[in-house]
N, C-alpha and C positions, 0 to 999 in steps of 0.2 A: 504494500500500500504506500509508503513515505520510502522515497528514495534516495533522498540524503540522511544521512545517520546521525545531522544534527539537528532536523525536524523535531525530533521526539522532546530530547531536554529543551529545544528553544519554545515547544507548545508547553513543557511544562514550565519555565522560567513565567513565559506569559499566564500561565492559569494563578500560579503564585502572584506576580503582580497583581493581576483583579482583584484576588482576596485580601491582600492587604490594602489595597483601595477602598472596597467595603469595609475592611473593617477601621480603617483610617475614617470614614464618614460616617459610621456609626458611633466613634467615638467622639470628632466632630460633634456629632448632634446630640450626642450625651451631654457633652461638657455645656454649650449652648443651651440646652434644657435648665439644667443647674444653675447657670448663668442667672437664667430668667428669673426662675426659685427665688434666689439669691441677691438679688434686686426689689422684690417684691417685699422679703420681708423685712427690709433696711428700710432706715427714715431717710430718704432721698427727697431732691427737692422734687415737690409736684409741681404737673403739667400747669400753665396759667398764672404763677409766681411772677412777680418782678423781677427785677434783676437788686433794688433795693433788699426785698421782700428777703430773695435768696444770702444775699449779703449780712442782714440782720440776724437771722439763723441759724447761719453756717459758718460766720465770718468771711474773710477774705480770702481769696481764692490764692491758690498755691502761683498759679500763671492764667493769666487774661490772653488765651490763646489768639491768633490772626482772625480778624472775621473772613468769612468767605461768604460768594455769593454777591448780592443787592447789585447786581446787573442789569437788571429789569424785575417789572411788578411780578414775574412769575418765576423768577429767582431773589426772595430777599433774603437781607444779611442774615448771616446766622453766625452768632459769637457764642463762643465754647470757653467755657471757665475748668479749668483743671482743680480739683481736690486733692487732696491723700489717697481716698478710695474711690473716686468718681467724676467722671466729667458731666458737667452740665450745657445742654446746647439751648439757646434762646435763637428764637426770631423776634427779630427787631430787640425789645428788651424783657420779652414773656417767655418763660420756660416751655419748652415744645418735650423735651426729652432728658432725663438723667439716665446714664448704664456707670455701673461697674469698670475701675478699669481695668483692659483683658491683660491674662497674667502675662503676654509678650509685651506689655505696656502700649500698645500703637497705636492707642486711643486718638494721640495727636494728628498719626496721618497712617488712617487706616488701611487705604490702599496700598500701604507701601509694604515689603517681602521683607523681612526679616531673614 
């Protein structure tokens, strides 16, 4: 059936890779799971906050990260304040969003590869 003799170990090399793929994204979405867990039951700032509001509760932010965005009405600014264990992201100056920071730290710039 396979006529080269390095078919066989190169279809098993590739079955090996798949399954640490799956199991890389299963753990992946394990961790992400927890993540969420983990977020929820922390006192984080909530959605609708000031940016005073958030300030008088939490104090002052570790770094008042780069805004990004506010290009246009359908891109506005979004300013991200960094904490100890959390970043906070506002549009304009109302909290949209708090997470966790992830244990790679890249909160700052999440697109980027470590």
């Amino acid at each position: 059936m396979f006529k080269h003799r390095h078919t066989l170990p190169l279809l098993a090399v590739l079955a090996l890779g798949a399954g640490l793929a799956s199991a890389q994204a299963a753990y992946a979405q394990e961790t992400l799971t927890q993540r969420v867990q983990d977020e929820k039951s922390m006192n984080l700032p909530a959605r609708g906050l000031t940016m005073a509001q958030v300030e008088k509760r939490y104090g002052a932010p570790l770094h008042k990260l780069s805004p990004r965005g506010g290009d246009s009405a359908h891109h506005p600014t979004i300013n991200r304040w960094e904490y100890p264990s959390f970043i906070v992201y506002f549009e304009k100056s109302r909290v949209i969003h708090s997470v966790l920071n992830t244990p790679a730290g890249n909160n700052r710039n999440p697109g980027a590869v470590n």
